[in-house]
C-alpha positions as CSV (number, residue, x, y, z in Angstrom):
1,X,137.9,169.1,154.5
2,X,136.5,168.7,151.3
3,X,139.4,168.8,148.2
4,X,138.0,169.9,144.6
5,X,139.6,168.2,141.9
6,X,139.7,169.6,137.9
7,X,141.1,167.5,135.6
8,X,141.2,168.5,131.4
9,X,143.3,167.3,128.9
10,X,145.3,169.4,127.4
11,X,145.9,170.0,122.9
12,X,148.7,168.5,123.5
13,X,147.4,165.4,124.6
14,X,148.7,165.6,128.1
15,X,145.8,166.1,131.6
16,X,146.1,168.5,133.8
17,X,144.7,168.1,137.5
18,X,144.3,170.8,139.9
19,X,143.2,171.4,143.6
20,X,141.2,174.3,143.3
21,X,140.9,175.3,146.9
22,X,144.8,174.3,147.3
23,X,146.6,177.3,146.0
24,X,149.2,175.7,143.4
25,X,148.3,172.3,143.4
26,X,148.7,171.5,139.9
27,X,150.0,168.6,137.8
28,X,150.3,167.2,134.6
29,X,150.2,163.6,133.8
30,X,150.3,161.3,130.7
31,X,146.6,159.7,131.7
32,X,143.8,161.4,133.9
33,X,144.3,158.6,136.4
34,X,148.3,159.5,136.6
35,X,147.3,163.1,136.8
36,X,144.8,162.5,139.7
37,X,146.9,160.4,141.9
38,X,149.8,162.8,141.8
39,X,147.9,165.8,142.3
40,X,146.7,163.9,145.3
41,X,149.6,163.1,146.9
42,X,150.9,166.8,146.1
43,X,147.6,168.1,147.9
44,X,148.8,165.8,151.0
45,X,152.4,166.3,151.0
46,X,151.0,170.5,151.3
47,X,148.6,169.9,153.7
48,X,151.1,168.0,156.2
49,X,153.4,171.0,155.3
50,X,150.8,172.9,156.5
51,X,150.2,170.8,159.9
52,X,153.8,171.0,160.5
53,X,153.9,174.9,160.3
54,X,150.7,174.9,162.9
55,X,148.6,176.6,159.7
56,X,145.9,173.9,159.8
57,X,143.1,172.6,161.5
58,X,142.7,168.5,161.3
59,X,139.9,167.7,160.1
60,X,138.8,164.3,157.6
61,X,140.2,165.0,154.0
62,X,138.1,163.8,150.9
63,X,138.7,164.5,147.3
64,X,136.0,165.7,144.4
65,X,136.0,165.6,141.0
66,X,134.3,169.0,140.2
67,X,131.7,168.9,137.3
């Protein structure tokens, strides 16, 4: 399973990350590298959410940054 990450700063100075195949995986963060690693583990704390319910199929997880 392939996991597209966006990240953008914000005018306020703040990034934003987001899963984009992960409805509602979004985050803010003071740095893109604090933004990324917690909308990581927010993609992974869904997607076990979603092994537990029996709503996913296990398969190898990697991340993308999206151009």
């Amino acid at each position: 399973m392939n996991l597209n990450l966006e990240i953008e700063q914000e005018t306020d100075g703040r990034w934003i990350a987001e899963v984009t195949n992960l409805p509602g995986v979004m985050v803010y963060g003071e740095s893109s590298a604090e933004a990324i690693a917690k909308v990581k583990a927010l993609a992974l704390r869904v997607l076990a959410d979603q092994l537990e319910h029996g709503d996913l199929i296990v398969e190898p997880i990697s991340f993308g940054l999206a151009a």
